[in-house]
N, C-alpha and C positions, 0 to 999 in steps of 0.2 A: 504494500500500500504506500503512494506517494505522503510519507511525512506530516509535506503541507497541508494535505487535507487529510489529514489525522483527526479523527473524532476528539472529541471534549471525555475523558475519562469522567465517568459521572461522579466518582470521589470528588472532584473539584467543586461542583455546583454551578458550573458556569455553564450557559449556551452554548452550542459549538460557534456560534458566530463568534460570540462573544471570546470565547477559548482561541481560537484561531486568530484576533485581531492581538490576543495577550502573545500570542505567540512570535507575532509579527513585528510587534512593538518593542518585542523583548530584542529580538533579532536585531532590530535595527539601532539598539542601544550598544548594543556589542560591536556592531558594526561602524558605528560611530566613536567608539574608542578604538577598535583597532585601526583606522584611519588617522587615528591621531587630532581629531578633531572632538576632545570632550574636557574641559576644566573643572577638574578635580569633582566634585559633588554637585557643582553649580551648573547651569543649562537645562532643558528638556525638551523630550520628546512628548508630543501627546497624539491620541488616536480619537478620535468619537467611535463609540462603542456602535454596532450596527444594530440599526431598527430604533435605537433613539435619536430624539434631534436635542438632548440637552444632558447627556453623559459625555463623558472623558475619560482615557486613561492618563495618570500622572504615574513620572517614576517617586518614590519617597524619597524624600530632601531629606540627604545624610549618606545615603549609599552614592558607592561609584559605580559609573556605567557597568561596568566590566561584572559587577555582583548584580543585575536586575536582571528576576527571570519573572516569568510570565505569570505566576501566583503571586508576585511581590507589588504588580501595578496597583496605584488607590484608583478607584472609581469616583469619581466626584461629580455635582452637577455645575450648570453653568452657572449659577450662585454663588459656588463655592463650595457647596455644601458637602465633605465626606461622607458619598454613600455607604461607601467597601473597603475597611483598610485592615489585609491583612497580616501589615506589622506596625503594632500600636505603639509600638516605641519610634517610629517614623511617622511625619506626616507631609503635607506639601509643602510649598514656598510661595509666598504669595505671591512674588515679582513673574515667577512664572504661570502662574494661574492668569494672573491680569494682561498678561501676554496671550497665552493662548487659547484663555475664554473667551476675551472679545473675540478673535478670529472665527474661530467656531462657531458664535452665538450669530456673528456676520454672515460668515460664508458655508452657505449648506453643500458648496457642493466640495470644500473640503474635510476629507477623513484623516489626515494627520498635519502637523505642525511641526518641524523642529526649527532649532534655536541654539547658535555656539556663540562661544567669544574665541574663537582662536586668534593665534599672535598675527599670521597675516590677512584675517577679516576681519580683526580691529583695527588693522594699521590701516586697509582700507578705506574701512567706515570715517576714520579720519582726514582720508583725501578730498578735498573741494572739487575733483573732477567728476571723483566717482568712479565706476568700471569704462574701462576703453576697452571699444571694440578690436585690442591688438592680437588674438589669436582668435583661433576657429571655435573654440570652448566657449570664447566670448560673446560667440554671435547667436550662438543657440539662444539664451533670450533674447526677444528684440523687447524688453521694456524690462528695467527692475527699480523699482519701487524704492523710494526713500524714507527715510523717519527719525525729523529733528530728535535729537537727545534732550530732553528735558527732568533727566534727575532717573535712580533705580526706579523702576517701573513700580511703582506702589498705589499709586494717585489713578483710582478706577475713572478718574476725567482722563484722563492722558487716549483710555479704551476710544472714544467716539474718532481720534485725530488720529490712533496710529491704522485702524480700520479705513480711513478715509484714505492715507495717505498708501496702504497696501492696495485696496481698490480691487481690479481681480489679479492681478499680476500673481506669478508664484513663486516669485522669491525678491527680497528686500534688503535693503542695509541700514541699518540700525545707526544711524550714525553714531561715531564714536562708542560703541557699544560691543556690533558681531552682525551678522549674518542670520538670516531668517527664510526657511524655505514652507511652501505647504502643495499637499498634495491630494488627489483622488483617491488614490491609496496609499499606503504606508511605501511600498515598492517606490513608487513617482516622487512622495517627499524625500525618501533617503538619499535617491538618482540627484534630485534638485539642488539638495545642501552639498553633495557630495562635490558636484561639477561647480557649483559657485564657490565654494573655496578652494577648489584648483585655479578657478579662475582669477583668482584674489592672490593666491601664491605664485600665479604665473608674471602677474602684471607689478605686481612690489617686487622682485625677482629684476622686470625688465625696467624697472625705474632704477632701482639702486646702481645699474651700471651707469647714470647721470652722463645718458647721450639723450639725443632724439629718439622717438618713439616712430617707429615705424606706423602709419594709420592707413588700412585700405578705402580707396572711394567708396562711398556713400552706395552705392550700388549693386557691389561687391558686397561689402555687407548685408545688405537688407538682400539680395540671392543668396548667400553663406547660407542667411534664417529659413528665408524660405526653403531651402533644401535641407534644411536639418528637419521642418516643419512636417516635410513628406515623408522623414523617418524610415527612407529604404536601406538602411544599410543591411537587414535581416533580408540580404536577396530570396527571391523566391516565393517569400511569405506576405502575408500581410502588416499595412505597417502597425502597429503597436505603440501605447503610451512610452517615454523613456523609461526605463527601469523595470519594466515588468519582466523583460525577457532576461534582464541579468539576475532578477532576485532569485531564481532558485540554484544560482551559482552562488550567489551570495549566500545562501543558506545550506548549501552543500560545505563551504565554506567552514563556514560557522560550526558546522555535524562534525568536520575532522579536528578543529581544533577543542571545542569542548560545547560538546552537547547542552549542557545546564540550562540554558536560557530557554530550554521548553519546561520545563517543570514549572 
């Protein structure tokens, strides 16, 4: 039996939807450390649980990526409220709730959110230009979203302005902050954040050398998008969201080095 759609063991209590998005989530927490991309306890991932439109998964504030398995996620609503926590010496972080409630409560047609500070998508977020279109990585989005800093995200007004300024785009920069992706599914956010801080690591990369920055026409680029848009590189097949077609690599992945994050 494929793994992925492995039943929900009814010891759990969980859905298999529900089980299945734990499992997803969990995956992509591990995967976002071993990418190198997770600060210390601080960041999250979240999921809207399926067949709600006002549930979430949070990882518990206090563990590191690398210890989040799929029994460890809190279930929360978009209030706040702790539905499911089952480690009560853990609970969430508000800065992250306030981040990825609004979004969710926003945009129905995303099912996950992540969110990093890494060293080169803060140094980023600190640049007045922004992302240049200077590689091909770069062009796959043709819009990303900005969003003044105004203080640790605690202030549930800050919710209406960073909503506004996400808009539907699927990934953002935090000014002076980090990086921000969201996705249809878990597979698509992971794909999102992953390629925007390459993208981030590519372009401070080519600034530090303090030459000219090579920039293709305007043309060029907006055909680069469109072509990545058509998403043929899976010859033969049909095209597919980004990320769907690498995630059961990525969770193959995941199986050889250590299992855990399914339990």
């Amino acid at each position: 039996m494929n793994m992925m759609t492995q039943p929900v063991n009814p010891a759990h209590g969980y859905s298999p939807e529900e089980w299945q998005t734990r499992v997803d989530l969990a995956a992509c927490y591990r995967l976002v450390d071993h990418f190198g991309m997770c600060d210390l306890v601080s960041n999250h991932i979240s999921a809207r649980i399926p067949g709600t439109n006002n549930e979430i998964l949070l990882n518990p504030f206090g563990m590191m990526y690398e210890e989040i398995t799929a029994s460890s996620l809190i279930r929360v609503d978009l209030s706040g409220n702790i539905l499911h926590n089952p480690n009560p010496e853990f609970s969430i972080n508000l800065a992250g709730y306030v981040i990825h409630g609004a979004i969710h409560e926003a945009r129905h047609d995303v099912q996950c959110v992540a969110h990093t500070h890494t060293v080169a998508g803060v140094a980023l977020s600190a640049l007045k230009c922004g992302v240049l279109p200077i590689s091909q990585s770069s062009m796959r989005f043709d819009r990303i979203a900005y969003h003044d800093f105004e203080g640790v995200a605690l202030d549930a007004d800050e919710k209406s302005r960073l909503v506004a300024d996400l808009g539907d785009c699927e990934v953002m920069v935090l000014r002076n902050h980090g990086l921000l992706a969201c996705g249809a599914t878990i597979a698509q956010a992971f794909n999102s954040i992953f390629r925007l801080e390459r993208i981030c690591q590519t372009q401070m990369l080519a600034m530090s050398a303090n030459t000219d920055l090579l920039i293709p026409p305007s043309d060029v680029v907006a055909k680069t998008h469109k072509q990545f848009g058509i998403n043929t590189a899976n010859m033969g097949k049909a095209p597919t969201p980004f990320g769907v077609m690498e995630w059961p690599a990525m969770l193959r992945m995941l199986d050889r080095r250590d299992p855990s994050y399914r339990s």
